[in-house]
RODRENDO-298843 format. One record per residue (C-alpha): residue number from 1; x, y, z. Coordinates in nm, 4 decimals. Layout:
! residues N
pos,u,v,w
NUM,X,Y,Z $
...
***
This chain:
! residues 156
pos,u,v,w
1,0.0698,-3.2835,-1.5383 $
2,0.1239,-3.4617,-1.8669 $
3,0.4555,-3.2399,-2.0545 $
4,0.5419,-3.0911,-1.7911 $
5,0.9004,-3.0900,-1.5494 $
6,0.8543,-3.0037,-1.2406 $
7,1.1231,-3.0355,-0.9000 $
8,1.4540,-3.1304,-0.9308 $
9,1.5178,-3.2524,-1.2487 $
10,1.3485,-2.9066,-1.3758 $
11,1.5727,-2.7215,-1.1435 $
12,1.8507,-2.9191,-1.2938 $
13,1.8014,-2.8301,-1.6782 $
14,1.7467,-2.4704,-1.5959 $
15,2.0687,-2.4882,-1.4425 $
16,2.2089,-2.6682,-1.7376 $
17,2.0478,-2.3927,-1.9830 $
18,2.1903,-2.1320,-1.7679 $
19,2.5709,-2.2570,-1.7543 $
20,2.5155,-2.3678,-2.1539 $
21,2.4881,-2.0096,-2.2359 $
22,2.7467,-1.8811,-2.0263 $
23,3.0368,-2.0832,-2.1632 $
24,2.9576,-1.8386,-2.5221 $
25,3.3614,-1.8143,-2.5880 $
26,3.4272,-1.4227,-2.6758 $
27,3.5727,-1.2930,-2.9603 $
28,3.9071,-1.2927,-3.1050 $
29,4.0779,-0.9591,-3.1248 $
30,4.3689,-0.8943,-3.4134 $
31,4.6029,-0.6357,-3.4362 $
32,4.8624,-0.6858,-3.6899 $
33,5.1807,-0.5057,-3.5590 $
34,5.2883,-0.3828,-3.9075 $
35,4.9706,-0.1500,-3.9156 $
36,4.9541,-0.0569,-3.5685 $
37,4.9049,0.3344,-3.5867 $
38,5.1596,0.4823,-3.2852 $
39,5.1272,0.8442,-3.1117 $
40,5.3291,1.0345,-2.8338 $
41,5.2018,1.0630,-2.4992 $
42,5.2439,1.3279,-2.3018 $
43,5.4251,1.1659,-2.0093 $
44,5.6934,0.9954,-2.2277 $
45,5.9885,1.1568,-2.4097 $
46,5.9083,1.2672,-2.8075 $
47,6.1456,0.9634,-2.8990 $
48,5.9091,0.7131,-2.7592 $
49,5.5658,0.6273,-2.9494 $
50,5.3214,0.4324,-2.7914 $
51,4.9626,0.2187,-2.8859 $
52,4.7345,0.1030,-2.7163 $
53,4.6560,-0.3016,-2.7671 $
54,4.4485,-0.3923,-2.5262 $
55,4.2880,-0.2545,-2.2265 $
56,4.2539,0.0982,-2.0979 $
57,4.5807,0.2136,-1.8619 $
58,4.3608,0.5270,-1.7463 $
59,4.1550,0.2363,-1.5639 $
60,4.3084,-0.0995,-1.5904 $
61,4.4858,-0.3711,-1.6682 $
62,4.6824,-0.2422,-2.0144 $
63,4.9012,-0.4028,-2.2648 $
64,5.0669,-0.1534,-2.4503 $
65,5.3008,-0.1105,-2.8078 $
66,5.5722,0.1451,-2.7564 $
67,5.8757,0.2229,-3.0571 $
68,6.1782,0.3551,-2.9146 $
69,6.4269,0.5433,-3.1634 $
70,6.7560,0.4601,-3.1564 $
71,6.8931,0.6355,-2.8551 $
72,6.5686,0.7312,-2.6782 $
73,6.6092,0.6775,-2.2657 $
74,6.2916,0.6878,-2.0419 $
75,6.4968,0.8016,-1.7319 $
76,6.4437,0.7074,-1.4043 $
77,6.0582,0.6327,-1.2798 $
78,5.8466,0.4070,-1.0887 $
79,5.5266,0.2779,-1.2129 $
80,5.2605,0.1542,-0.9117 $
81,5.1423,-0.1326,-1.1650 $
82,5.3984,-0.4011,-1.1987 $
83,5.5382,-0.4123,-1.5494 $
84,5.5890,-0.7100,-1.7643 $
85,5.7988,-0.6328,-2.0690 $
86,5.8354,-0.8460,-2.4231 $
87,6.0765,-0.7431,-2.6534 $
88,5.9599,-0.7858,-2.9873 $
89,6.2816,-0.6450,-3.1699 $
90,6.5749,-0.4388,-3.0944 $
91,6.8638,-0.3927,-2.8426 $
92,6.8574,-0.2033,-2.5290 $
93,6.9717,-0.1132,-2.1740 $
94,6.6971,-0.1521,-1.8539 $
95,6.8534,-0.0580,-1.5524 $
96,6.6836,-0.1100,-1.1785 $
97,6.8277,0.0689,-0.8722 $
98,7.0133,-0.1610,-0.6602 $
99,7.0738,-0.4148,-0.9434 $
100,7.3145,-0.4450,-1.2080 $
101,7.1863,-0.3182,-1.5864 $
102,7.1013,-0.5631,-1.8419 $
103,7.1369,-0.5577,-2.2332 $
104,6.8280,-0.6777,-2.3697 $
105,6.7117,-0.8347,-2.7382 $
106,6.4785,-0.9501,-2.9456 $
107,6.2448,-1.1550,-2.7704 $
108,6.3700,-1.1051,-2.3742 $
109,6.1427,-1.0767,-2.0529 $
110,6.1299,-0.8585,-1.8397 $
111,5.9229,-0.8192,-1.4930 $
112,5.9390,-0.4930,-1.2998 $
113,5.8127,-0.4597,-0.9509 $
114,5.5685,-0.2149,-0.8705 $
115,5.7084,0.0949,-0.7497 $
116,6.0409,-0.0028,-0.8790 $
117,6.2833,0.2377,-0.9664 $
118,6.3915,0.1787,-1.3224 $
119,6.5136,0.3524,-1.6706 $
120,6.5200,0.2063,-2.0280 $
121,6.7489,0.3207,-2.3142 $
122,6.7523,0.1916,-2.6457 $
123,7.0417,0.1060,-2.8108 $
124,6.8996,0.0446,-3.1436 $
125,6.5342,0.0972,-3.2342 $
126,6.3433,-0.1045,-3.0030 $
127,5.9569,-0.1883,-3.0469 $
128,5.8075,-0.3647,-2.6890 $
129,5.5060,-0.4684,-2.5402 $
130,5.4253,-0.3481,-2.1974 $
131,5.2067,-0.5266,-1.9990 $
132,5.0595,-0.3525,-1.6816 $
133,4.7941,-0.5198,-1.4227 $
134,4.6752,-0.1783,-1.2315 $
135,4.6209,0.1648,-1.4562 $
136,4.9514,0.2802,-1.5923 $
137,5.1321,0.5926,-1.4082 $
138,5.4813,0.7301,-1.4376 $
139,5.6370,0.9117,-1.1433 $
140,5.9985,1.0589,-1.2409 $
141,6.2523,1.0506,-1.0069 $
142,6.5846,1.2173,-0.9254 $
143,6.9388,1.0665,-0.8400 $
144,6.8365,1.0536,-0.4836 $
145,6.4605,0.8921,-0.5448 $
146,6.2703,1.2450,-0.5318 $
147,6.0119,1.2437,-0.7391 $
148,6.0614,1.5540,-1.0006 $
149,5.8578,1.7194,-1.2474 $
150,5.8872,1.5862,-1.6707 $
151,6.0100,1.8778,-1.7379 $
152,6.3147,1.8613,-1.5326 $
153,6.3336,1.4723,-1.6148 $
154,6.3001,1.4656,-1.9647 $
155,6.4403,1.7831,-2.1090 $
156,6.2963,1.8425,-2.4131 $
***
């Protein structure tokens, strides 16, 4: 049995071999915000553009870009993910039922609860990162919490 490992120590460096290879780190992904290429979607008012950065929000976990113009307003909605917003520049208004509004700026955090009833306006142009940890919905909603159609909520 001369060059051979056999039992436990074999055992041992397969295991080693195994867990080696596995610790490979992954790949660094860039996207440099100045070139980011933004779209409307059709859930969201015309004044809101949005990218994708990482993820897919049709089936998961999501971090997303989105460019207000000065003056857009996502009215009222829920979202079933919870929402973690960055501001990256601008000023604007988020406003949660039940809770007083807050202005917001350049580099503020924000966590929204799932199935929180909220609305953002921006004040000046406003360029965000949302930040979802379930695939992204939108349900509109009206003054009493009824959900209505985006036609009615965001009147073109």
């Amino acid at each position: 049995m001369r060059g051979t490992i056999s039992g436990p120590l074999s055992l041992a460096l397969t295991l080693f071999a195994f867990s080696g290879s596995a610790q490979q780190p992954a790949t660094m992904s860039f996207k440099p915000l100045a070139t980011t290429a933004v779209g409307n979607h059709p859930a969201l008012p015309a004044c809101v553009k949005i990218a994708v950065q990482d993820g897919d929000p049709g089936t998961g976990p999501s971090i997303i870009l989105l460019r207000f113009s000065a003056g857009c307003v996502i009215p009222w909605h829920w979202h079933t993910p919870n929402e973690r917003l960055i501001l990256i520049s601008g000023k604007g208004h988020a406003e949660m039922k039940g809770m007083p509004a807050l202005t917001v700026g350049t580099g503020d955090f924000l966590v929204l609860p799932s199935k929180g009833v909220h609305q953002f306006t921006a004040v000046t142009a406003v360029e965000l990162y949302d930040i979802s940890d379930t695939p992204f919905d939108i349900h509109y909603v009206d003054g009493a919490g009824a959900e209505i159609p985006l036609a009615q909520a965001v009147k073109k």
